[in-house]
C-alpha positions in Angstrom: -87.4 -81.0 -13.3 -88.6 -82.9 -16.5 -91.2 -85.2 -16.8 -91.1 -88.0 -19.0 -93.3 -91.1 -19.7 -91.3 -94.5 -19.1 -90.9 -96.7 -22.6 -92.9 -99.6 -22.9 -89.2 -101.4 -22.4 -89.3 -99.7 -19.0 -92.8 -100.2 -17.9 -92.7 -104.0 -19.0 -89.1 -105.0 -17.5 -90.3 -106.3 -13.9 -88.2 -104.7 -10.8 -87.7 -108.3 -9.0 -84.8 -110.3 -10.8 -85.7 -113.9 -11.9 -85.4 -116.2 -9.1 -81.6 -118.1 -9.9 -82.4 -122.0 -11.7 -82.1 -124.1 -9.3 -79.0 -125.9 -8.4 -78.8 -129.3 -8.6 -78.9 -132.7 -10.9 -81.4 -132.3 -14.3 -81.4 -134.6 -17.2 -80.8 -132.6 -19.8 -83.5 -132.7 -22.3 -85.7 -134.3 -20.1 -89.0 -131.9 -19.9 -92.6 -132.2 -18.4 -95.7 -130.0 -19.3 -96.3 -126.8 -17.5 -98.5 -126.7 -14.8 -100.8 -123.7 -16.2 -100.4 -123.8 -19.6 -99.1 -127.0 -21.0 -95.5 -125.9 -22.9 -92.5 -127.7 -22.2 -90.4 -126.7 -19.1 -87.6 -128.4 -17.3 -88.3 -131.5 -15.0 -87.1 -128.6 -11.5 -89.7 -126.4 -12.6 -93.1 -126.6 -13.2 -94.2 -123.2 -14.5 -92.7 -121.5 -17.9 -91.3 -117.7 -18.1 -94.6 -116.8 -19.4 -96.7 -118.4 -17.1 -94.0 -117.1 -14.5 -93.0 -114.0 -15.5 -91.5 -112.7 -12.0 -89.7 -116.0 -11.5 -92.3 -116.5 -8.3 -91.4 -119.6 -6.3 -92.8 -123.1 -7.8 -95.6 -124.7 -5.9 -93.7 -127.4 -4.0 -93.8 -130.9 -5.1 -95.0 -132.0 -1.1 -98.0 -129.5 -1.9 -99.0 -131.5 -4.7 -98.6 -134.9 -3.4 -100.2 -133.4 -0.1 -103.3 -132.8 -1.5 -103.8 -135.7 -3.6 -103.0 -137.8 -0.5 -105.8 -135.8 1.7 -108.1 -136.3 -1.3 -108.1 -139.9 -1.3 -108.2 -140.1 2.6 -111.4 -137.7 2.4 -112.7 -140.3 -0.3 -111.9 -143.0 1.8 -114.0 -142.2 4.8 -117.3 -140.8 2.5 -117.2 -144.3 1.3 -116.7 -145.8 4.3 -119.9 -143.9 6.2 -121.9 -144.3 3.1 -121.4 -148.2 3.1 -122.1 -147.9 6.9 -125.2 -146.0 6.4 -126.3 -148.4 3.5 -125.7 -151.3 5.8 -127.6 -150.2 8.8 -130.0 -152.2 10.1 -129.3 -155.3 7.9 -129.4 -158.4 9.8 -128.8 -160.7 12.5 -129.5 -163.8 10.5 -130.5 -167.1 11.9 -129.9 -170.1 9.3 -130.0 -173.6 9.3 -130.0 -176.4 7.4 -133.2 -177.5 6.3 -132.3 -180.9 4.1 -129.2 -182.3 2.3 -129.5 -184.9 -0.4 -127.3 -186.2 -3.1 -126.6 -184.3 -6.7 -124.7 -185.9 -9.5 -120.8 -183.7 -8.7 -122.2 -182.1 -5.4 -125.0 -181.8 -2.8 -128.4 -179.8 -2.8 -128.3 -178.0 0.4 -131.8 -176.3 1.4 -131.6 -173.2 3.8 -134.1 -171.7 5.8 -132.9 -168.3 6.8 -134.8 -165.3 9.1 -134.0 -161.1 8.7 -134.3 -159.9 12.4 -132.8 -157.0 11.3 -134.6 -153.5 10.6 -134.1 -152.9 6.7 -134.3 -155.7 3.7 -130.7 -156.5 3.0 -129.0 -160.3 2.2 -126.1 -162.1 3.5 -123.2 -164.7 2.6 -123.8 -168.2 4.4 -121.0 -170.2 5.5 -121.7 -173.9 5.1 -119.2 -176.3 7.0 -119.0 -180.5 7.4 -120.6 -180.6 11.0 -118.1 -184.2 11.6 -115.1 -181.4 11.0 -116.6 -178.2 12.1 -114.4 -175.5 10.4 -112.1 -177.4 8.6 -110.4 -177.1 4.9 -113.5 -177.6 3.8 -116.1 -174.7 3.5 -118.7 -173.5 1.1 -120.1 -170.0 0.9 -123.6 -169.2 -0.8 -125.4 -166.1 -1.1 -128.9 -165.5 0.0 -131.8 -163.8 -1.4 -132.7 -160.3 -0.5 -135.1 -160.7 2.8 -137.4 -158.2 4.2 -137.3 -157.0 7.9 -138.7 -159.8 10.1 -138.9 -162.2 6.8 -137.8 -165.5 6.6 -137.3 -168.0 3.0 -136.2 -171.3 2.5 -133.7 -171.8 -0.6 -131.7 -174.5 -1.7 -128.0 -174.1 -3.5 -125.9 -176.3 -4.8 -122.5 -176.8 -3.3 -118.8 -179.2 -4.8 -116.7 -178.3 -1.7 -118.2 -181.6 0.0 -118.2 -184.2 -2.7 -121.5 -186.1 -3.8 -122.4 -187.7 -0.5 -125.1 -186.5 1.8 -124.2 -185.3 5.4 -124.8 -183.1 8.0 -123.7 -179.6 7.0 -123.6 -176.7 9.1 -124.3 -173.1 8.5 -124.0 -169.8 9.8 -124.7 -166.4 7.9 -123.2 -163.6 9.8 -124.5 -159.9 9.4 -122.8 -157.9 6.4 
């Protein structure tokens, strides 16, 4: 019995055959960059021969668009508890209407408003005609940042009503 050392041809040809192309419709000519290292492959495949030497399977395109999809579900929710924890503890608001008078192409509304929430936050005031209650008619204003327990008097200046005064309504809601 002889012994002799393989030839480089023999130690670098691999013992697992390619895997066969796959069988199906391809645009011919059509290519996308390889996954690993960038070259040109064929739109079924997404690593090249040297990237793949052994003609492993691909990673499945489900895989891919599997993970991305959990990602921005994950993303999703961190936002939404972050936003939660950010917003703890911001209001109830009370509100009303201190005084409305007459501006040339509106009306100066004046707000009293009260935090009797736990942490200094602000809110968006909904200001309605109190003749129509909720009707097509409705002007939103944003209040300053109040303390826990604080309460502030502002004044805004509103179109949706015309240039008459009346009574106005409002209500600011928690965030």
């Amino acid at each position: 019995m002889s012994l002799v050392a393989p030839s480089v041809e023999q130690m670098t040809r691999s013992p697992i055959p390619p895997a066969p192309a796959a069988s199906g419709p391809s645009l011919a000519g059509s290519t996308h960059a390889c996954v690993r290292c960038g070259a040109p492959v064929p739109l079924d495949v997404a690593m090249c021969e040297l990237c793949n030497p052994l003609g492993l399977s691909q990673p499945a395109t489900s895989q891919a668009h599997g993970t991305v999809f959990v990602g921005i579900v994950l993303a999703v929710v961190v936002m939404a508890l972050v936003g939660r924890a950010a917003l703890q503890g911001v209001g109830p608001f009370s509100a009303a209407v201190a005084s409305v008078s007459a501006s040339p192409g509106g009306l100066s509304v004046t707000l009293r408003i009260r935090n009797d929430g736990s942490n200094t936050g602000s809110t968006t005031c909904r200001i309605t005609d109190a003749a129509s209650g909720s009707g097509p008619r409705v002007a939103f204003v944003l209040s300053p940042n109040l303390g826990p327990g604080e309460s502030t008097t502002f004044s805004a200046f509103v179109t949706e009503f015309g240039d008459e005064a009346r009574l106005l309504d409002v209500e600011c809601p928690s965030p």
